[in-house]
C-alpha positions in Angstrom: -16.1 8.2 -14.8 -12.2 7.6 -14.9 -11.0 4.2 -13.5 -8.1 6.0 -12.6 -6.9 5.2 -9.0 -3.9 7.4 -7.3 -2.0 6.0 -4.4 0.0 6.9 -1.8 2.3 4.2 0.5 3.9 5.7 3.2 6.0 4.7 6.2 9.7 4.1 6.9 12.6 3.1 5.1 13.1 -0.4 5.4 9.7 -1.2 5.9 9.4 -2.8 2.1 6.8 0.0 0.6 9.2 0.7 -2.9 8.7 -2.9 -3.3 5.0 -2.4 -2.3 4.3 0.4 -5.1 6.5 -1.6 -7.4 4.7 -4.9 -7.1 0.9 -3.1 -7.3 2.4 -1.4 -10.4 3.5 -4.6 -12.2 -0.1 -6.5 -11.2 -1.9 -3.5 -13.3 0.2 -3.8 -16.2 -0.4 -7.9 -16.3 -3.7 -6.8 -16.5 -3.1 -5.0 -19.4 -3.4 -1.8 -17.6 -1.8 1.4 -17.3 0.6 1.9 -14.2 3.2 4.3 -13.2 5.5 4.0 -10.2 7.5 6.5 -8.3 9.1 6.3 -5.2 10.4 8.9 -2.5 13.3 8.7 0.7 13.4 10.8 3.9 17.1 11.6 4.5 17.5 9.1 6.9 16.7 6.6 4.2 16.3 3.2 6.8 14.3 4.4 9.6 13.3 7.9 8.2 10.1 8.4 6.1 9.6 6.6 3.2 6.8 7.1 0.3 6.1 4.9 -2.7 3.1 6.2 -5.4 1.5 4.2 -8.2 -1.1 5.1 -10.7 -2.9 2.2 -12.2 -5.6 3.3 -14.8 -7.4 1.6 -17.8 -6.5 4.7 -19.9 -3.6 6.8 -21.0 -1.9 8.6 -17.3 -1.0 12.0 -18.8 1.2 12.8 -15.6 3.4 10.4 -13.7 2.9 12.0 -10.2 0.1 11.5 -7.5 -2.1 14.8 -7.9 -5.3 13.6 -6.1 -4.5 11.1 -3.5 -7.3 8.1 -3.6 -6.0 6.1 -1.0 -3.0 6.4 1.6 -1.5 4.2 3.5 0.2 4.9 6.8 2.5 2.3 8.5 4.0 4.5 10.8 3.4 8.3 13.0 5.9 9.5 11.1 4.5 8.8 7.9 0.7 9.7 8.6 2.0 13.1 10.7 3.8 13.8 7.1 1.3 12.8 4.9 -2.1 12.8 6.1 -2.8 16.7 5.4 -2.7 15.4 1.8 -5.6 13.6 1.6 -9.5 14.6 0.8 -13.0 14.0 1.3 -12.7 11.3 -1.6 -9.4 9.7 0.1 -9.7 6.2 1.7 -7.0 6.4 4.8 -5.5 3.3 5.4 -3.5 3.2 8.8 -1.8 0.5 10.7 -3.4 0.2 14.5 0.1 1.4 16.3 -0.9 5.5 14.0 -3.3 7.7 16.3 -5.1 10.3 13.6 -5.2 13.7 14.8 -8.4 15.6 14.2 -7.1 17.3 11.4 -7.6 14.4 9.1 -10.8 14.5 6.8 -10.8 12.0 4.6 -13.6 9.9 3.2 -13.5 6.7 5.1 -10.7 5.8 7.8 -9.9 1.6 7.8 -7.7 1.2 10.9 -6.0 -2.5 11.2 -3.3 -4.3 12.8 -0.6 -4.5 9.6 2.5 -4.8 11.6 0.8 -6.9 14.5 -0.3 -9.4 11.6 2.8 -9.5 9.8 4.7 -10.0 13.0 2.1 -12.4 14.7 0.0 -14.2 12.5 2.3 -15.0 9.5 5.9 -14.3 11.6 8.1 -12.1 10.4 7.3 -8.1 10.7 9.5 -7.8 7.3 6.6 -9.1 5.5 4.1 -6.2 6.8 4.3 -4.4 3.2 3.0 -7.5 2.0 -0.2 -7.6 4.4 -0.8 -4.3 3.6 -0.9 -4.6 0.0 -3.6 -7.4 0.8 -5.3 -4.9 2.6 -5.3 -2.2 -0.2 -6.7 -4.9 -3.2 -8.9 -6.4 -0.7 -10.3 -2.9 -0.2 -9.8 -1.2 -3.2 -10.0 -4.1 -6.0 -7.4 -2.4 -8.1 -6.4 -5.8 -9.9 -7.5 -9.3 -9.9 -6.0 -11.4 -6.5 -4.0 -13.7 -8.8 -2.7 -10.9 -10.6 -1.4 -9.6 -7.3 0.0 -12.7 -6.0 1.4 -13.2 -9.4 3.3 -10.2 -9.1 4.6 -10.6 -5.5 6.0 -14.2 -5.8 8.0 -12.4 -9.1 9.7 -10.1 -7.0 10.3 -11.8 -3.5 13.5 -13.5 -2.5 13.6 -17.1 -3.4 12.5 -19.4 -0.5 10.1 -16.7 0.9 7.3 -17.1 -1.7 4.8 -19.0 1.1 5.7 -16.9 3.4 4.4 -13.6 1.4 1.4 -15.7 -0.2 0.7 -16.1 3.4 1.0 -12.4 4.5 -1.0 -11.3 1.8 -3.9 -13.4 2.2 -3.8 -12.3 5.6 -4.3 -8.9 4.4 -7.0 -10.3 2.5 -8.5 -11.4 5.7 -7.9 -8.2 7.8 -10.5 -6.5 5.4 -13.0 -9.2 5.0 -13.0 -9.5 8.7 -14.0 -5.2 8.8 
């Protein structure tokens, strides 16, 4: 049984999911596993569809690109229009509220929550939703240990904004204990 855990961040540019993929990718490898991180631009670049994918495994990741997608995230139409054909029967869909899933979308298990809402509402600032949603993804997914993850966000957000993201990702936290 492989540990292995392929995933998929999609939305727009600008929305903060490079820096998503990045940080998930740096709280595996504090844990002493495996991770790989690629990332992907629509033409449009801000605004136009963005994708970020990162493998985290406990063993050796023979190739560095998402081949079976075990969890995508959707922040926008956009995104989940493009994307959502590519997921399976063993994929966990992970869409923001605003994202209405056609019936061509099977997937395993469909979590729909309000990532953008809660960015913009309950910790203030929508630039933070990437945050949330990586909250949502551990808090679903257990990919690495929460202080691993937090660890790894407060490295890579601008100075003077590290309560604000601990914030928006233990709101994301929330949004999937609250399921």
């Amino acid at each position: 049984m492989s540990n292995k855990k392929e995933l998929r961040l999609t939305g727009s540019g600008g929305q903060g999911l490079i820096l998503g993929g990045i940080i998930l990718a740096e709280a595996g490898i504090l844990e002493g596993k495996n991770a790989i991180q690629s990332q992907s631009y629509g033409p449009e670049a801000r605004g136009g569809a963005s994708k970020a994918e990162v493998i985290i495994s406990n063993d050796e990741i023979d190739f560095p690109k998402v081949q079976t997608v075990d969890m995508l995230l959707c922040l926008t139409q956009i995104a989940c229009d493009k994307y959502g054909k590519e997921v399976n029967e063993n994929t966990t869909l992970i869409v923001d509220t605003k994202v209405k899933l056609g019936d061509n979308i099977k997937c395993g298990k469909v979590i729909q929550l309000p990532i953008l809402d809660t960015a913009a509402n309950e910790v203030g600032k929508s630039v933070v939703a990437n945050i949330v949603a990586l909250g949502v993804i551990n808090g679903e997914l257990g990919l690495v240990e929460k202080e691993s993850l937090e660890k790894a966000v407060l490295s890579r957000v601008p100075k003077g904004t590290e309560e604000l993201n601990k914030k928006a990702l233990y709101e994301g936290y929330k949004l999937v204990e609250n399921l």
